[in-house]
N, C-alpha and C positions, 0 to 999 in steps of 0.2 A: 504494500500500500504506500504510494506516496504520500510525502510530509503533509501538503498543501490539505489530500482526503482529511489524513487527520486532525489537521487543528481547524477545519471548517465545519468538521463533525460535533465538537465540542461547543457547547453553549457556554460564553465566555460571562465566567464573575458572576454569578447570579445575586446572591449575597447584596452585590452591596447597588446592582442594576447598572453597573460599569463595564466600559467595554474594554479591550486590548486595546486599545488605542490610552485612553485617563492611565492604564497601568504600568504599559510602559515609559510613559517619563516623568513614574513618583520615583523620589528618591530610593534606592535601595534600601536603605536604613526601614522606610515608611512600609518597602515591601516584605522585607524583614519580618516589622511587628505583626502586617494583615498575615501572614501564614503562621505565625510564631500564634495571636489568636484567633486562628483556624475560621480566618473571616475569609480568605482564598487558602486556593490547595495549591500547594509547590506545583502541581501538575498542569495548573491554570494558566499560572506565572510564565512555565518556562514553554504552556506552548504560545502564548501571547509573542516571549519573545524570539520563539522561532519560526512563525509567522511573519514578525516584521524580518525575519532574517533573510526569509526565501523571497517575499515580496520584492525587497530593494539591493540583495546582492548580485542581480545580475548585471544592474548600472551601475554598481559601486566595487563589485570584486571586493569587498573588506575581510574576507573572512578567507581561510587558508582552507583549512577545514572542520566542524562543526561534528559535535561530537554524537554519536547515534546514539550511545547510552545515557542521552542527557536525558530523557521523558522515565527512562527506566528508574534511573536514579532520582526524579523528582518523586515518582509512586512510592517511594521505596522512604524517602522522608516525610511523605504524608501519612504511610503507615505507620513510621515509629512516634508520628506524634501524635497519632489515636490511642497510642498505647498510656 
């Protein structure tokens, strides 16, 4: 499945009625606390910013290459902070 399937499948932020767009240019710190109290899921986050990653790096080339187990490892922090 391509990236793009995946983060368009995703209903983004529900919570707080915000879209990928409002989340990726809060401070890190701010996005920090929103998952720290499980107001978004790490899983939200990183496909917010892998989204804007596929959208504008074919103008920009900024990116070398982009890691595949980043969505893995976002679920995998969402879990341990259910726990």
């Amino acid at each position: 499945m391509r990236l793009s399937a995946q983060v368009t499948s995703l209903k983004f932020l529900r919570w707080f009625n915000m879209n990928s767009q409002d989340l990726i240019f809060k401070p890190m710190t701010e996005i920090r606390d929103l998952i720290a109290s499980k107001e978004v899921k790490a899983e939200e986050v990183t496909r917010a910013f892998l989204a804007q990653t596929e959208k504008w790096n074919g103008k920009l080339n900024a990116y070398i290459s982009i890691n595949e187990k980043a969505l893995a490892c976002a679920k995998e922090v969402d879990q341990k902070g259910s726990k």
